[in-house]
C-alpha positions in Angstrom: 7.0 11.7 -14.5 9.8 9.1 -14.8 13.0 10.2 -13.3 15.0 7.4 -11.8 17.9 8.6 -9.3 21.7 7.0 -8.7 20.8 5.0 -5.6 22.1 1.3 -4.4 19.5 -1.0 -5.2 17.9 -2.1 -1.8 18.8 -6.0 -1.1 17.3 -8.4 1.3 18.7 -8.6 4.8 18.2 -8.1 8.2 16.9 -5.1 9.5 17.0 -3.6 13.4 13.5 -3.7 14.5 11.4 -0.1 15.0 12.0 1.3 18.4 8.5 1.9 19.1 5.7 -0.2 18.6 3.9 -0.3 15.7 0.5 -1.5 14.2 0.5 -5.2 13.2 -1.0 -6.5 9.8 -4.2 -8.5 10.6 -3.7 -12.4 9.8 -7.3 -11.7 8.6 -5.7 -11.2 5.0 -3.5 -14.1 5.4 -6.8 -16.3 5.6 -10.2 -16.8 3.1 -12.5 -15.6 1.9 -9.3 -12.8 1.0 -7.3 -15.6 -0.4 -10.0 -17.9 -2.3 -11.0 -14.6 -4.3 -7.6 -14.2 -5.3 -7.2 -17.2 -6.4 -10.5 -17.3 -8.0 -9.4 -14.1 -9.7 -12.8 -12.3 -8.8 -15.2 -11.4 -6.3 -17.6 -10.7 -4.7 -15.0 -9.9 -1.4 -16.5 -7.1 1.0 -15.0 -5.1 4.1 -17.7 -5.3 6.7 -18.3 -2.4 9.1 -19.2 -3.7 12.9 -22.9 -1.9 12.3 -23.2 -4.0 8.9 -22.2 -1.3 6.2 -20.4 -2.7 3.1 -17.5 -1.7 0.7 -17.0 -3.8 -2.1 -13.1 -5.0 -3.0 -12.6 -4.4 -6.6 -10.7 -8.0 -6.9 -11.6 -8.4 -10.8 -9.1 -5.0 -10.9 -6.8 -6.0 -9.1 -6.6 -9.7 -11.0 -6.6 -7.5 -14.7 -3.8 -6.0 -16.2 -2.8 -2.5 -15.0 -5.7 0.3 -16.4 -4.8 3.6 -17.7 -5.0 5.3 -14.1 -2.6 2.6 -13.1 -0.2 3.0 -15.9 -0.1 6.6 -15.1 0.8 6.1 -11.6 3.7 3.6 -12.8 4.7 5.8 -15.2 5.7 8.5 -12.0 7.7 6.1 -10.1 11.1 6.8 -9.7 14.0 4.4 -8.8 13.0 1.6 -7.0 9.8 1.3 -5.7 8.0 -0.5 -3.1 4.6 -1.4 -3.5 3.4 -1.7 0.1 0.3 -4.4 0.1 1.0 -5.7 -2.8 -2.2 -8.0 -3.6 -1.8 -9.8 -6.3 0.5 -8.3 -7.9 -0.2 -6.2 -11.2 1.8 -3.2 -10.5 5.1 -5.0 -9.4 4.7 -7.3 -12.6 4.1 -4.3 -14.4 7.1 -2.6 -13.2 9.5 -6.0 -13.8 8.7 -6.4 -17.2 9.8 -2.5 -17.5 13.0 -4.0 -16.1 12.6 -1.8 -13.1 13.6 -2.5 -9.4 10.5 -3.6 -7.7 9.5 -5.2 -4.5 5.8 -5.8 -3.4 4.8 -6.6 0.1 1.5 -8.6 1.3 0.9 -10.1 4.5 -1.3 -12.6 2.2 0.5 -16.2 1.1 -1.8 -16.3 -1.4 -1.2 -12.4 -2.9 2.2 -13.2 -3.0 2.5 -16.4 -4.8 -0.1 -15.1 -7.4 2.8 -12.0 -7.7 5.8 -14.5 -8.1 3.5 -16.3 -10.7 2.7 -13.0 -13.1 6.8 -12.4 -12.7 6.8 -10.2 -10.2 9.2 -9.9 -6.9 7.7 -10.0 -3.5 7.7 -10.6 -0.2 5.2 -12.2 2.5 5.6 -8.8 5.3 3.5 -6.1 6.7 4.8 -2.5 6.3 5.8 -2.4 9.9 7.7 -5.5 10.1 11.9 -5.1 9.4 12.0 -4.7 5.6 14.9 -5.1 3.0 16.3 -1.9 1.8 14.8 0.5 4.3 15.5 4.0 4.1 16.8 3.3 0.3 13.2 3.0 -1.5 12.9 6.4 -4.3 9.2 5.5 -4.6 6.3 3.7 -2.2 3.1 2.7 -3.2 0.0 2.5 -0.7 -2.5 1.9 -4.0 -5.8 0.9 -3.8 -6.5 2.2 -0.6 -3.7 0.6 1.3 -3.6 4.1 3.2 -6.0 2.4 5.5 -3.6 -0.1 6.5 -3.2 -0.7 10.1 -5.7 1.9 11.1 -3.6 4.4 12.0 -2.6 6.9 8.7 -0.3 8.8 11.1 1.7 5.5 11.9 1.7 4.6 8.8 2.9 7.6 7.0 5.8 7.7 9.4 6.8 4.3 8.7 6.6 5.4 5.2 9.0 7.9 5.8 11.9 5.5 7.5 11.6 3.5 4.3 12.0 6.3 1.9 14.8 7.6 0.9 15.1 11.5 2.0 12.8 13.0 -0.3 11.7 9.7 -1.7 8.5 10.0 -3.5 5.0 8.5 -1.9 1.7 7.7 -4.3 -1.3 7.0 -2.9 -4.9 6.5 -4.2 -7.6 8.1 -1.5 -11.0 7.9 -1.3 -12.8 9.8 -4.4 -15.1 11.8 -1.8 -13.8 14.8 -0.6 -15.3 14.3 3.0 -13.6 10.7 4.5 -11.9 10.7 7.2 -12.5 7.7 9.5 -11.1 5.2 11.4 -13.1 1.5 11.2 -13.0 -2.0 13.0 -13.6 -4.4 9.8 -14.3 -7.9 8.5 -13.5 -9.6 5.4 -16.6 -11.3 3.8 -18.4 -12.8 1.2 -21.5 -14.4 0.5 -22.4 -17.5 2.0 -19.3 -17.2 4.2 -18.7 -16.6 7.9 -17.0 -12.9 8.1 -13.2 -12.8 9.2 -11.7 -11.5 12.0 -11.9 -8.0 13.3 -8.9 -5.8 12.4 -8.5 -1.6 11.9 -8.7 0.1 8.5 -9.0 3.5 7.9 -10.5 5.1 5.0 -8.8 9.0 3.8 -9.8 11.7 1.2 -7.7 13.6 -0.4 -8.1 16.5 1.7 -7.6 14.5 5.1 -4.4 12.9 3.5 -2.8 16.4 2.8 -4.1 17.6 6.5 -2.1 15.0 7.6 0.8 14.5 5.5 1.5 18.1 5.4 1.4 18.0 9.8 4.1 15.7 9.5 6.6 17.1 7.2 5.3 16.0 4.0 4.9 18.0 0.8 2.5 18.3 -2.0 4.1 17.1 -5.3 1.0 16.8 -6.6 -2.7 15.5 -6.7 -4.8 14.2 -9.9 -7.9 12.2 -10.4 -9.9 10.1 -12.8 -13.2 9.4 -13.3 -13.6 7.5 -10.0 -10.3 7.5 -8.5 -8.5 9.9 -6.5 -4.5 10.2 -6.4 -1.7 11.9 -4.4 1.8 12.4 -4.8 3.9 13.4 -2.0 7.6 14.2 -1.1 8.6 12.5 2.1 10.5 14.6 5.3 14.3 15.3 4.3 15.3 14.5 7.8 14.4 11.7 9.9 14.8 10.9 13.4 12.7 10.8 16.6 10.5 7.3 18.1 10.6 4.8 15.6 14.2 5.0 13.5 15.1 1.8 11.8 
């Protein structure tokens, strides 16, 4: 549960850029149909598999207030937290009106004005761009299956870890089927519309989060579920170093 630490809040500033390269955000988000069903405040918004397969985007949830499964998750964040793609904005909103630190980041205009509107704070980045405050976040957010983000969960969780603090705690929501584990080329599109452009995702289970996580220095704190979502709680590596320092 809620156990804030003494740490300096992060601020906004320059950062030195990763030493290796990293996966880009796809300016696929940035663009419709992403943006009108934000603004809209509702779907339908699909990712579109390369053979035709579609998962629906639960934008109506993402527009609402936070549900009970969300509150729970805020109600484990520690410190200040980084909610790492952001959308539009409920869980940084919710966390600001808690009078907590809060930062959300979105490579989407739209996501991020529609944050600043519901009185959130946020920032128009992807995860692997320089980001304020890195190394000094107590708690990171890859919610709503933002583990898929840039196509590569290895990459991803090590960037996680140079923006943590030592320790620093990491919730993510997987897939609710215990046997995902792939890596996709997708398009965002809706009806009547001309699909986006081609960018990775990467969809993870529970289990294939821990394989991973734990291969990389990451511990367990915990793992909980609800009727149709699927959560994870994890401590990151209390050293760093290696490719990749900020």
């Amino acid at each position: 549960m809620s156990g804030a630490r003494a740490t300096a809040t992060p601020r906004l500033g320059s950062q030195r850029a990763p030493g290796r390269p990293l996966p880009t955000a796809d300016p696929a988000w940035s663009a419709d149909p992403y943006a009108d069903a934000l603004r809209a405040g509702r779907g339908p918004l699909f990712l579109r598999r390369t053979d035709g397969w579609l998962l629906p985007l639960d934008v109506e949830r993402w527009c609402a207030e936070p549900d009970p499964a969300d509150l729970d998750v805020l109600g484990r964040c520690e410190g200040a937290v980084l909610d790492v793609g952001c959308g539009p904005g409920r869980l940084v909103a919710a966390l600001a009106a808690r009078g907590r630190r809060a930062l959300g980041i979105d490579v989407s205009e739209a996501a991020v004005a529609h944050t600043v509107r519901r009185g959130g704070r946020a920032l128009r980045a992807s995860v692997f761009d320089p980001l304020p405050g890195t190394g000094r976040w107590d708690t990171a957010l890859l919610m709503d299956g933002n583990i898929g983000i840039g196509g590569d969960p290895a990459a991803l969780l090590h960037r996680m870890a140079r923006l943590l603090t030592p320790d620093g705690l990491l919730l993510v929501e997987t897939v609710p089927y215990p046997d995902v584990d792939e890596r996709l080329t997708v398009q965002l599109t809706a009806p009547h519309t001309t699909p986006g452009t081609p960018f990775p995702w990467a969809r993870l289970s529970t289990p294939a989060l821990l394989s991973r996580a734990r291969a990389d220095g990451w511990r367990v704190a915990d793992r909980w579920s609800t009727d149709t979502r699927t959560f994870v709680a994890l401590r990151a590596p209390t050293t760093k170093g290696g490719p990749g320092s900020d």
